[in-house]
C-alpha positions, 0 to 999 in steps of 0.5 A: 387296533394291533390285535396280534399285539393285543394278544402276545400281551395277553399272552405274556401277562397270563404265563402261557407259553402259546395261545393255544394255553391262552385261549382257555383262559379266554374261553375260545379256541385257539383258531380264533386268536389266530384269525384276531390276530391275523384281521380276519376276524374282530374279538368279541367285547367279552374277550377283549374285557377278558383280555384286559382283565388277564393284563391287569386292566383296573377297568376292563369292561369299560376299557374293552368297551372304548377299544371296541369304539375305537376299532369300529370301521363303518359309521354303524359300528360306531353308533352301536358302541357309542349307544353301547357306552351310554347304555352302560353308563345309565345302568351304572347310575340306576345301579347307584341311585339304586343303593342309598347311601353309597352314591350321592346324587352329586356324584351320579351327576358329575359322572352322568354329565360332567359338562352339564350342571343339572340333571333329571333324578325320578 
């Protein structure tokens, strides 16, 4: 991932003339979009949501989460986002089981397991 990229998108969406503007939107500092944006250090999910949600991103959490899979360097790092992924995924689904009416079993099954064709509703 191009954070110093990411940024100067970010950067332009928001208006802000610099990154020290920038940075408050994010809530961080400026120092830190420097050492994002420079690869000594990797933003934290939020900030990337954050950051995606300046751009315009529809879905900014689940984007920043698939960046952040993406970006993983060491086989563990992948691990933690993938079991990141699925956890958010179950919570969104208890969410909607949770809500009669709103979503239909079919349709948490679709999005749970869109290969599978059955799937365990308690």
């Amino acid at each position: 991932m191009d954070w110093s990229d990411f940024f100067e998108k970010t950067r332009v969406a928001a208006g802000a003339e610099s990154f020290s503007k920038l940075a408050p939107m994010l809530g961080i500092t400026d120092g830190a979009i420097g050492h994002y944006r420079q690869g000594r250090r990797v933003p934290q999910v939020w900030v990337v949501a954050d950051a995606l949600r300046i751009q315009g991103h529809p879905e900014p959490e689940k984007a920043a989460i698939q960046i952040m899979k993406q970006a993983a360097l060491t086989s563990p790092e992948r691990t933690f986002w993938k079991r990141l992924a699925a956890t958010a995924m179950a919570v969104l689904l208890m969410v909607g089981a949770s809500m009669p009416g709103h979503v239909k079993a079919s349709q948490i099954q679709q999005l749970a397991r869109p290969e599978s064709t059955s799937m365990y509703i308690m």
